[in-house]
Backbone as ProteinMPNN parsed JSONL, in Angstrom:
{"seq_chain_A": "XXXXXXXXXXXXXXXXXXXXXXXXXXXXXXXXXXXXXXXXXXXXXXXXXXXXXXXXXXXXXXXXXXXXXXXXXXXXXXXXXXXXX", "coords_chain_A": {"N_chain_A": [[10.529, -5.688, 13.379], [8.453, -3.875, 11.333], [7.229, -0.667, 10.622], [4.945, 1.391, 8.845], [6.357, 0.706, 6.508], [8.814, 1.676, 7.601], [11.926, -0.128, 8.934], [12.539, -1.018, 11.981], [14.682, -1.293, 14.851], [16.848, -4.224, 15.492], [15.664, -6.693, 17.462], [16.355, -9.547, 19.976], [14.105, -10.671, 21.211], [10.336, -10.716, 20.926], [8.084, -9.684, 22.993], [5.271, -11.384, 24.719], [2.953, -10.634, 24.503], [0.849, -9.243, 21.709], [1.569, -6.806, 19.429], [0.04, -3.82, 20.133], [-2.543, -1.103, 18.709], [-2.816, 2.545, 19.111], [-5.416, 4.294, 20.148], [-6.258, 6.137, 18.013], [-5.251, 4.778, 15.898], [-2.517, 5.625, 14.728], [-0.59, 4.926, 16.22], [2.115, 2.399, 16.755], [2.718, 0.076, 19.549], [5.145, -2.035, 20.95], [6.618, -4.568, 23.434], [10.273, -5.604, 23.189], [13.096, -7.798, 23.55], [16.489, -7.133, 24.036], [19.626, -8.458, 24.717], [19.526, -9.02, 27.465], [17.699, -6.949, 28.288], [14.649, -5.345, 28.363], [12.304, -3.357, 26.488], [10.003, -0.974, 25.494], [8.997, -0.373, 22.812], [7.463, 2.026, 20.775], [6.229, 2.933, 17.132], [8.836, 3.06, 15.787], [10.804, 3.31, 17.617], [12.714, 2.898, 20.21], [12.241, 2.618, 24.126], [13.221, 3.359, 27.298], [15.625, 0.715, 28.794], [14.727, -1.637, 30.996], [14.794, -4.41, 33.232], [13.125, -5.999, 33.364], [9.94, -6.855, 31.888], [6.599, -6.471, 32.85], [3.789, -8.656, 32.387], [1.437, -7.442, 31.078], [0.971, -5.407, 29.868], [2.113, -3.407, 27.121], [-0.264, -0.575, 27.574], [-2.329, 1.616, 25.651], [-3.804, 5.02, 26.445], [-6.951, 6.607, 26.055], [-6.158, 9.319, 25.508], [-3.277, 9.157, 24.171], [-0.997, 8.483, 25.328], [0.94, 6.12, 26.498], [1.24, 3.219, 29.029], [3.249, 1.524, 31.307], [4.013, -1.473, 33.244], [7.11, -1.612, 34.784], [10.362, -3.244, 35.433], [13.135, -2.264, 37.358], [16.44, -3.086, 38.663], [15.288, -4.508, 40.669], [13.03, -2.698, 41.335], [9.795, -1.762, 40.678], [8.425, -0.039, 38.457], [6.467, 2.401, 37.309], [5.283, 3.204, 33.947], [4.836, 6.364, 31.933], [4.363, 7.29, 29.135], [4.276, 10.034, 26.69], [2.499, 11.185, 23.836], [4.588, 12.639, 21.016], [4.3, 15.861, 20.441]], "CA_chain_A": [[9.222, -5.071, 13.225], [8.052, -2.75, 10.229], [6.062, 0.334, 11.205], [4.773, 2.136, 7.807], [7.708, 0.633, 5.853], [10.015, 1.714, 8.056], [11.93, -1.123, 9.625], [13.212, -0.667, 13.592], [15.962, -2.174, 15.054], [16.341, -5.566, 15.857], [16.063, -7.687, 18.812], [16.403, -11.338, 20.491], [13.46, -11.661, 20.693], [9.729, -10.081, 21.08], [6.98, -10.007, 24.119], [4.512, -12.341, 24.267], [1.791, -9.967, 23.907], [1.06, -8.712, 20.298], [1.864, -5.102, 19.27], [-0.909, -2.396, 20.209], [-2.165, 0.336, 18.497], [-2.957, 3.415, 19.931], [-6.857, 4.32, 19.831], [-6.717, 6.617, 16.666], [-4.406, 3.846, 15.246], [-1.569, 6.194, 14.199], [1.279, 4.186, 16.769], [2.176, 0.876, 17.46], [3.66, -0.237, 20.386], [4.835, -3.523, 21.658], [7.855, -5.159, 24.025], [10.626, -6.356, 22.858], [14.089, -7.655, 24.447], [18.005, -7.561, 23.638], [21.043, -8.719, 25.602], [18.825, -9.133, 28.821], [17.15, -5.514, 28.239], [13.493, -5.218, 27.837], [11.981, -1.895, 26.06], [8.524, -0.963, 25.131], [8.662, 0.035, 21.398], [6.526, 2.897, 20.22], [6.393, 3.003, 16.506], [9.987, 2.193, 15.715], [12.108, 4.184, 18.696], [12.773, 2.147, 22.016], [12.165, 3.683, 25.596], [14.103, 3.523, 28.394], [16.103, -0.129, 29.14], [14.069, -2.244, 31.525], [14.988, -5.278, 33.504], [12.055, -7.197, 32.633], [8.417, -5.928, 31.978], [5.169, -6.942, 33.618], [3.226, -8.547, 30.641], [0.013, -7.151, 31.466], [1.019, -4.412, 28.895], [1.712, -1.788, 27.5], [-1.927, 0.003, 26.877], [-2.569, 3.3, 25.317], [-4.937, 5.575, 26.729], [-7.64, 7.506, 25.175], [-5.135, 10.219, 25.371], [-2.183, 8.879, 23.284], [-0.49, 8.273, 26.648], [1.466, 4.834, 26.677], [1.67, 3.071, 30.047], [3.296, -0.062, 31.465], [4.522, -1.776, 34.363], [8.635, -2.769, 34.249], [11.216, -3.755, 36.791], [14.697, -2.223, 37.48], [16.962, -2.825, 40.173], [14.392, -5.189, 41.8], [11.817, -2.146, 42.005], [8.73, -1.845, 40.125], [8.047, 1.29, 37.451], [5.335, 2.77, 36.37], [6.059, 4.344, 33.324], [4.363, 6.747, 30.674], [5.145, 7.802, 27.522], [3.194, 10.743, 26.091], [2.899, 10.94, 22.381], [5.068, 13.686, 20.771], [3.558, 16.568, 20.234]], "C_chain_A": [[9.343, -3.958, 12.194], [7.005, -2.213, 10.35], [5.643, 0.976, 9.751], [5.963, 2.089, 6.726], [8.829, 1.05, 6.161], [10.432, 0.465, 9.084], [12.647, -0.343, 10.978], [13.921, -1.43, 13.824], [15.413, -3.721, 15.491], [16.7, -6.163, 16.709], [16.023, -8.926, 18.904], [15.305, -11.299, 19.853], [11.438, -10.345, 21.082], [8.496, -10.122, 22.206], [5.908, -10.692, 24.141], [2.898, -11.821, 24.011], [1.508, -9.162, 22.45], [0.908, -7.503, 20.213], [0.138, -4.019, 19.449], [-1.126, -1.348, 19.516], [-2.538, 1.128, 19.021], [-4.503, 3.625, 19.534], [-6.952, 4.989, 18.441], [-6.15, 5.9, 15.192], [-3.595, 4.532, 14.369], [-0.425, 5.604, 14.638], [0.516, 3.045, 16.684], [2.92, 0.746, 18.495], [3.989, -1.778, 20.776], [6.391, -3.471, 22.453], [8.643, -5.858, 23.557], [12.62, -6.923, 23.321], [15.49, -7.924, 23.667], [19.201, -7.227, 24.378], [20.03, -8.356, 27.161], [18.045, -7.883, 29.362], [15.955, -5.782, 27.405], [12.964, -3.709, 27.877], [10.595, -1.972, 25.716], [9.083, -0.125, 23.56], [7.664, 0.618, 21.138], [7.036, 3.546, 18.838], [7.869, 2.702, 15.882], [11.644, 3.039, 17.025], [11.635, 3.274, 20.098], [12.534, 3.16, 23.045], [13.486, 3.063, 25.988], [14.276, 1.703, 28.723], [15.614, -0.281, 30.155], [14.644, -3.65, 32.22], [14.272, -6.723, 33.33], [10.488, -6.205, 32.744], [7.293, -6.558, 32.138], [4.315, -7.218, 32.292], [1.507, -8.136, 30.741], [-0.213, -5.588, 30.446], [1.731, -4.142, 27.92], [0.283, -1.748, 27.48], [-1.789, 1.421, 26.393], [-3.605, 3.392, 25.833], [-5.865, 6.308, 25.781], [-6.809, 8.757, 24.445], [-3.964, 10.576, 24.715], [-1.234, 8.16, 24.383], [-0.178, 6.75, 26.37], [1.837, 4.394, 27.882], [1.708, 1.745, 30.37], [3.864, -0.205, 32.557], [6.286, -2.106, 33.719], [9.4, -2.842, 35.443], [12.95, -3.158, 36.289], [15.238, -1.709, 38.74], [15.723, -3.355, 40.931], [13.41, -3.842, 42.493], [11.233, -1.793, 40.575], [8.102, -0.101, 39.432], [6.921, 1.37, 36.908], [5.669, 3.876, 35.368], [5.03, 5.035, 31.948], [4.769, 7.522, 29.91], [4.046, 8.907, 26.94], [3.375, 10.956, 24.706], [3.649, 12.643, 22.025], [3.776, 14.645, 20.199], [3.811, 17.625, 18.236]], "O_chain_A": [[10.297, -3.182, 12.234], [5.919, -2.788, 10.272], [6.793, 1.114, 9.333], [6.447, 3.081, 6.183], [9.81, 0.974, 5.422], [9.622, 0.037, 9.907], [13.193, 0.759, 10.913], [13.991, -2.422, 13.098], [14.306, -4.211, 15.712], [17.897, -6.327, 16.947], [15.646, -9.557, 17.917], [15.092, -11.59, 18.677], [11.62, -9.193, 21.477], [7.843, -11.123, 21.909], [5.383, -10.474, 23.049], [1.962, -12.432, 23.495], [2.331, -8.26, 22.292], [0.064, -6.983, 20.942], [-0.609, -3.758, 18.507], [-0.231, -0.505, 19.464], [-2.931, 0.599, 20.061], [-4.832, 3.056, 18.493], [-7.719, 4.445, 17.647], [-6.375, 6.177, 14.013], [-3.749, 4.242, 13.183], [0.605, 5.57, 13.964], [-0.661, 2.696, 16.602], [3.978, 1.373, 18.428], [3.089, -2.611, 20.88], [7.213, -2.59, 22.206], [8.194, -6.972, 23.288], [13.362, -5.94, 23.303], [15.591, -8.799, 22.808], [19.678, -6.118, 24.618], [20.086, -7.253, 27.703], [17.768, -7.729, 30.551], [15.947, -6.229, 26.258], [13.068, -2.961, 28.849], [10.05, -3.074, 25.658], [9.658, 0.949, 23.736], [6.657, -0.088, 21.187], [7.915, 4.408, 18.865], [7.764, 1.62, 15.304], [12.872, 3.126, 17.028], [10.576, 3.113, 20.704], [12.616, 4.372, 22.845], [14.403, 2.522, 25.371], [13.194, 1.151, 28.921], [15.725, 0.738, 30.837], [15.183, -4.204, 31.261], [14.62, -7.899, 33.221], [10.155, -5.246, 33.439], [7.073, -7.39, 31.258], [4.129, -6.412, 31.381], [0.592, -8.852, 30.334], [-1.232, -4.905, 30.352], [2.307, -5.214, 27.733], [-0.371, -2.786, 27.377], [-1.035, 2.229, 26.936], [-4.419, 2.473, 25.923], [-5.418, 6.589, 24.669], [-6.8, 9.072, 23.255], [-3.537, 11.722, 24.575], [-0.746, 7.092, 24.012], [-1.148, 6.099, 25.982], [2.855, 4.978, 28.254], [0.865, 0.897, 30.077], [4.324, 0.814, 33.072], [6.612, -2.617, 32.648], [8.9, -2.422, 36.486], [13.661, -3.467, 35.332], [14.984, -0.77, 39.496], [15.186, -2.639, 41.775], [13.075, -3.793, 43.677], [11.909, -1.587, 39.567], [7.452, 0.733, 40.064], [6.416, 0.555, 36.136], [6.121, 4.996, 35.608], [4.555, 4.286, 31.094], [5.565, 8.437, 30.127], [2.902, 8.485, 26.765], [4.546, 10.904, 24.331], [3.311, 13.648, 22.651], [2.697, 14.305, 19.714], [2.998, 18.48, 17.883]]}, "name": "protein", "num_of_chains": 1, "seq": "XXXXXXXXXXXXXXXXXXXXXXXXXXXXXXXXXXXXXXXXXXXXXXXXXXXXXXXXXXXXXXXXXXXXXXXXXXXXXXXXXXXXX"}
């Protein structure tokens, strides 16, 4: 993936939902997985290693706020990301 000509690392493979942008359309985010680790991608920096992620997201909020369902250790995360400040 290439965010503003910058490229981000690279994975297997990518989520089956297509990349998001954020409401003022300054990020992108999308899911994407490597070596059995699924991450949510916001603009080109990974989150936090995931076991698998609920594809019902991510979403941004009005707020900048990034939030998604994911799974680790067979329990269920809710997780948000607030945009840097």
């Amino acid at each position: 993936m290439v965010a503003d000509g910058q490229a981000g690392p690279e994975y297997n493979g990518i989520g089956e939902i297509a990349p998001i942008f954020s409401p003022d359309r300054k990020r992108v985010a999308y899911v994407a997985e490597k070596t059995k680790n699924w991450f949510a991608v916001v603009d080109v920096q990974a989150g936090p290693a995931y076991d698998g992620m609920i594809p019902c997201g991510p979403a941004f909020h009005p707020n900048g706020v990034l939030e998604y369902l994911a799974v680790k250790d067979r329990s269920l995360c809710r997780v948000k990301h607030s945009p840097a400040q």
